[in-house]
Biotite code that builds the C-alpha atoms (Angstrom):
import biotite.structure as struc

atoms = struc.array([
    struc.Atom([-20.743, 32.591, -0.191], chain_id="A", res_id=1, res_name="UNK", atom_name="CA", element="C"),
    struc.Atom([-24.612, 32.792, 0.019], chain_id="A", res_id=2, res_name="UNK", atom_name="CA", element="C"),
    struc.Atom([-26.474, 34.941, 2.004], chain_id="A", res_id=3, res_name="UNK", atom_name="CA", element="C"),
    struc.Atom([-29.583, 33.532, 1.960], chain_id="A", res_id=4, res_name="UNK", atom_name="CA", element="C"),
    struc.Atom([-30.851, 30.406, 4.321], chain_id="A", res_id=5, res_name="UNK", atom_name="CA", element="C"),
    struc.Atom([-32.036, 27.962, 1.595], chain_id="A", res_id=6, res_name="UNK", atom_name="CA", element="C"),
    struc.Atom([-29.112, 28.906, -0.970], chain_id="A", res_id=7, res_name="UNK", atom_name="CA", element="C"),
    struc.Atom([-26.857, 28.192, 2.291], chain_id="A", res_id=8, res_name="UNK", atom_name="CA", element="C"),
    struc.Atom([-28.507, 24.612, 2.602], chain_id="A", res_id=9, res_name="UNK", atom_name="CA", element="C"),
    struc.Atom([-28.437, 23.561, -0.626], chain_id="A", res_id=10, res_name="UNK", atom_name="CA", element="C"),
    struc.Atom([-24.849, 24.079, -1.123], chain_id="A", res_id=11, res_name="UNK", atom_name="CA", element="C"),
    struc.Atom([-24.509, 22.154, 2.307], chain_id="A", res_id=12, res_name="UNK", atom_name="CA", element="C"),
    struc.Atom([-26.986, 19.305, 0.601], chain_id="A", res_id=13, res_name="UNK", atom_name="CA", element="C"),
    struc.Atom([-24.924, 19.433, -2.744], chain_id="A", res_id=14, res_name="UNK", atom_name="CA", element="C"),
    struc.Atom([-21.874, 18.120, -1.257], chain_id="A", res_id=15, res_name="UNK", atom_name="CA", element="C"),
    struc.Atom([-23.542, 15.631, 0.528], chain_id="A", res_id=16, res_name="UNK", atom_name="CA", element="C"),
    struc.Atom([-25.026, 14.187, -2.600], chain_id="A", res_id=17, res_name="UNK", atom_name="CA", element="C"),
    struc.Atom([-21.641, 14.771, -4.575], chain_id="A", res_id=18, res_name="UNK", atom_name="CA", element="C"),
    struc.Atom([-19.697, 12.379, -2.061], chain_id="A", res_id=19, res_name="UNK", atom_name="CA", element="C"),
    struc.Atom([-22.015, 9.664, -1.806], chain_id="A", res_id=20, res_name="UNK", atom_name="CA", element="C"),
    struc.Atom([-22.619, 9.696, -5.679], chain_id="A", res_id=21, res_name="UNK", atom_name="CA", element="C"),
    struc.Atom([-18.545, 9.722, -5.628], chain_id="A", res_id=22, res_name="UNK", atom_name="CA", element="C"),
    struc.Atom([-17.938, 7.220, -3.302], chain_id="A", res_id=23, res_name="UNK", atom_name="CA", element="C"),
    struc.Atom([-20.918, 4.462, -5.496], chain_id="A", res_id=24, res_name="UNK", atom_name="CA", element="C"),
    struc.Atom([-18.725, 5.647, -8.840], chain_id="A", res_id=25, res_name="UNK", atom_name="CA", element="C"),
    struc.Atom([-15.681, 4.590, -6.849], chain_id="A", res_id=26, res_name="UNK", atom_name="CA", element="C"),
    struc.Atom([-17.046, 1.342, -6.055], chain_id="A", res_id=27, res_name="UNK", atom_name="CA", element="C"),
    struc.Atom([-18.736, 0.739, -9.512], chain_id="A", res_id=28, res_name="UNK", atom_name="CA", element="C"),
    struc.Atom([-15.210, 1.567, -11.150], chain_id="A", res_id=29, res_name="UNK", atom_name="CA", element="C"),
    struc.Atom([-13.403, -1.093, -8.854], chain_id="A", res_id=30, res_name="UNK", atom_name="CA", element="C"),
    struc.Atom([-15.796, -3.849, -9.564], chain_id="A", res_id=31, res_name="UNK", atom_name="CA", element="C"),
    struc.Atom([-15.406, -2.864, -13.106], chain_id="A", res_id=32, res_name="UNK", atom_name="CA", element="C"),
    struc.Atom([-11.501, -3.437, -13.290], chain_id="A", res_id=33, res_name="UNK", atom_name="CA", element="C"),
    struc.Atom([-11.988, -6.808, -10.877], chain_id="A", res_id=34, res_name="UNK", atom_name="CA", element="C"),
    struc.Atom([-13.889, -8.153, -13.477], chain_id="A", res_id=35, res_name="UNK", atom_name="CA", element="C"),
    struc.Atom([-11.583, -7.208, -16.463], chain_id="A", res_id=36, res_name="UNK", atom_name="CA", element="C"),
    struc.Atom([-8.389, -7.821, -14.216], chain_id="A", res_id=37, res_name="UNK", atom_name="CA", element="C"),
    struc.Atom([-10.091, -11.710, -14.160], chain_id="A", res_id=38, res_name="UNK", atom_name="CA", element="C"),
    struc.Atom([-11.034, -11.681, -17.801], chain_id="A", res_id=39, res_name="UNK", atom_name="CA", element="C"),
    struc.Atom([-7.582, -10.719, -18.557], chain_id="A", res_id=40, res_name="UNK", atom_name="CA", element="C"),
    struc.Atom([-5.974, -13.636, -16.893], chain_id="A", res_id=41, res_name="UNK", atom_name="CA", element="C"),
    struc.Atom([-8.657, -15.862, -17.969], chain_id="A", res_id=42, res_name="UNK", atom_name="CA", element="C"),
    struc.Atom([-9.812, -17.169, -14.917], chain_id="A", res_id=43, res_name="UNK", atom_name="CA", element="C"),
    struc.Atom([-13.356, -18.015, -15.543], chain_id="A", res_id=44, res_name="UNK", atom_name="CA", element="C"),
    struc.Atom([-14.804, -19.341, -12.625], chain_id="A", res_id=45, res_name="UNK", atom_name="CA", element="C"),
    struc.Atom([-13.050, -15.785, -10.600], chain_id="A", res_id=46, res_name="UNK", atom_name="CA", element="C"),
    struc.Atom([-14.708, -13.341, -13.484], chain_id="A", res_id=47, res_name="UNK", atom_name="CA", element="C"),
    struc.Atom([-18.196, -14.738, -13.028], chain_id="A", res_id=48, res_name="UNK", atom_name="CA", element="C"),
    struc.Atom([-18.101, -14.665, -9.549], chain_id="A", res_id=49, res_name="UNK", atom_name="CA", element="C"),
    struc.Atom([-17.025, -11.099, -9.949], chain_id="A", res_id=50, res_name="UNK", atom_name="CA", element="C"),
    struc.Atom([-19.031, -10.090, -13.036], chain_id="A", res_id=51, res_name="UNK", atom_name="CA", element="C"),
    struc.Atom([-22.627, -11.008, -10.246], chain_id="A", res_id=52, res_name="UNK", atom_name="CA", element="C"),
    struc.Atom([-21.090, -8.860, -7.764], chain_id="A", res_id=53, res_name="UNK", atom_name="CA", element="C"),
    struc.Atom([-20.167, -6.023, -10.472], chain_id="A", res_id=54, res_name="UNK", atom_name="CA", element="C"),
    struc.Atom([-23.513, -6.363, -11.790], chain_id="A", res_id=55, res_name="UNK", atom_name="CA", element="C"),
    struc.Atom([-25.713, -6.184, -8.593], chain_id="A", res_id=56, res_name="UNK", atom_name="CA", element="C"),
    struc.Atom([-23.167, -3.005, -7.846], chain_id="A", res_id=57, res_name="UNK", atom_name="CA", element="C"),
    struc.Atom([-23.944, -1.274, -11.141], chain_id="A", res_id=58, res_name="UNK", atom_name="CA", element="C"),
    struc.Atom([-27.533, -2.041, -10.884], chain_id="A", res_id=59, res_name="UNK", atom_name="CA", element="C"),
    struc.Atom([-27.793, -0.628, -7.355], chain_id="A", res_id=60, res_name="UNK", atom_name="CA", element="C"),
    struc.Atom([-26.046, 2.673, -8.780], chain_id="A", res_id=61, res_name="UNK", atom_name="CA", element="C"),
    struc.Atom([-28.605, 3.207, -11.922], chain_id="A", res_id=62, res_name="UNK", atom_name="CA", element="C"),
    struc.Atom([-31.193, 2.494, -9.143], chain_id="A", res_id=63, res_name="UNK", atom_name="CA", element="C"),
    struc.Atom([-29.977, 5.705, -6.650], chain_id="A", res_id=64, res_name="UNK", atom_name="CA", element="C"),
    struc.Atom([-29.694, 7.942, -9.849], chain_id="A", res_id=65, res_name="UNK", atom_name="CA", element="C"),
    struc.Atom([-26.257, 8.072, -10.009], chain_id="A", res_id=66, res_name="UNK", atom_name="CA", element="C"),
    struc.Atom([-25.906, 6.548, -13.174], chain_id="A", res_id=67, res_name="UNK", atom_name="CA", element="C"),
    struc.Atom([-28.589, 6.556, -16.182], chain_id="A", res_id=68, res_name="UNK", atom_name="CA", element="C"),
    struc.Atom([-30.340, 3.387, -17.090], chain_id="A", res_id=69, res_name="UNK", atom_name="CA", element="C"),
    struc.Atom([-28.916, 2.867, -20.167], chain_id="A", res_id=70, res_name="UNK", atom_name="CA", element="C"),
    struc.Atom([-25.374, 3.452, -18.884], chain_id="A", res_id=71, res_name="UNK", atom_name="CA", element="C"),
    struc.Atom([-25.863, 0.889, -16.543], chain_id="A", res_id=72, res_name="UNK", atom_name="CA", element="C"),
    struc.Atom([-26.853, -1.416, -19.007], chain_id="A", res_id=73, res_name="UNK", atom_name="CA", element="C"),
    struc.Atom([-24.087, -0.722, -21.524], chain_id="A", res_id=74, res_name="UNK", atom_name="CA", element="C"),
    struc.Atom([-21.439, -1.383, -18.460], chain_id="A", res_id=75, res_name="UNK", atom_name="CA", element="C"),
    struc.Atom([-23.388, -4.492, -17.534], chain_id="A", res_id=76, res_name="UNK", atom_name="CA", element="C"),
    struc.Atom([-23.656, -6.038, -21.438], chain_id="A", res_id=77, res_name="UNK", atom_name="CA", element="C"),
    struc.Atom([-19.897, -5.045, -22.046], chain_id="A", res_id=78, res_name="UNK", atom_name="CA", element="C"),
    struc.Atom([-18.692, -6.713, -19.045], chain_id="A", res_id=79, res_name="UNK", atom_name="CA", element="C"),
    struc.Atom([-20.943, -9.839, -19.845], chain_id="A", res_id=80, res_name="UNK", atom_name="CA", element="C"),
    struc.Atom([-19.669, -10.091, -23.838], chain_id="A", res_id=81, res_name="UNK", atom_name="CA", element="C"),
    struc.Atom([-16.289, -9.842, -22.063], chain_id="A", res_id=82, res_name="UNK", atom_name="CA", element="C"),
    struc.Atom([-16.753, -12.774, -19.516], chain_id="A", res_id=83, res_name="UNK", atom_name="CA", element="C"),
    struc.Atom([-18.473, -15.013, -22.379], chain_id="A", res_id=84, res_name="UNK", atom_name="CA", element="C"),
    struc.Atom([-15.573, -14.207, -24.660], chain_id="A", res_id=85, res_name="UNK", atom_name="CA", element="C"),
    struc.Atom([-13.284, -15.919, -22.397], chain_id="A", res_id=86, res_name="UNK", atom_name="CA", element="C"),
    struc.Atom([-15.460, -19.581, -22.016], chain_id="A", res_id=87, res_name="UNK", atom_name="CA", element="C"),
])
């Protein structure tokens, strides 16, 4: 355990910033599978609808740091080449 005042706080900041950067991975992860559990059973209409909520999700995450720009990007092009595979 630390002993001194700011090693104390940032340990107490750390896991702050480790759960909320868990709980927007959570949530990017979920919108992810939505979107391939749709693509899957080729419902179109269902997988765009969810592939503008997925996308607005991942974008929001790359936006609070918790994911790198380019990652976000990859997640958002794959899930797009996966919707327009199924038209």
């Amino acid at each position: 355990m630390a002993n001194i005042k700011s090693a104390k706080k940032r340990i107490l900041v750390t896991a702050t910033k480790t759960a909320r950067n868990k709980s927007i991975k959570s949530g990017v992860k979920t919108a992810i599978k939505k979107v391939e559990a749709a693509v899957a059973a080729k419902d179109v209409a269902r997988a765009e609808e969810l592939l503008r909520a997925a996308t607005k999700t991942i974008s929001m995450a790359a936006s609070k740091g918790v994911y790198p720009k380019n990652n976000a990007s990859r997640k958002v092009s794959r899930l797009s080449k996966a919707v327009n595979g199924i038209k």
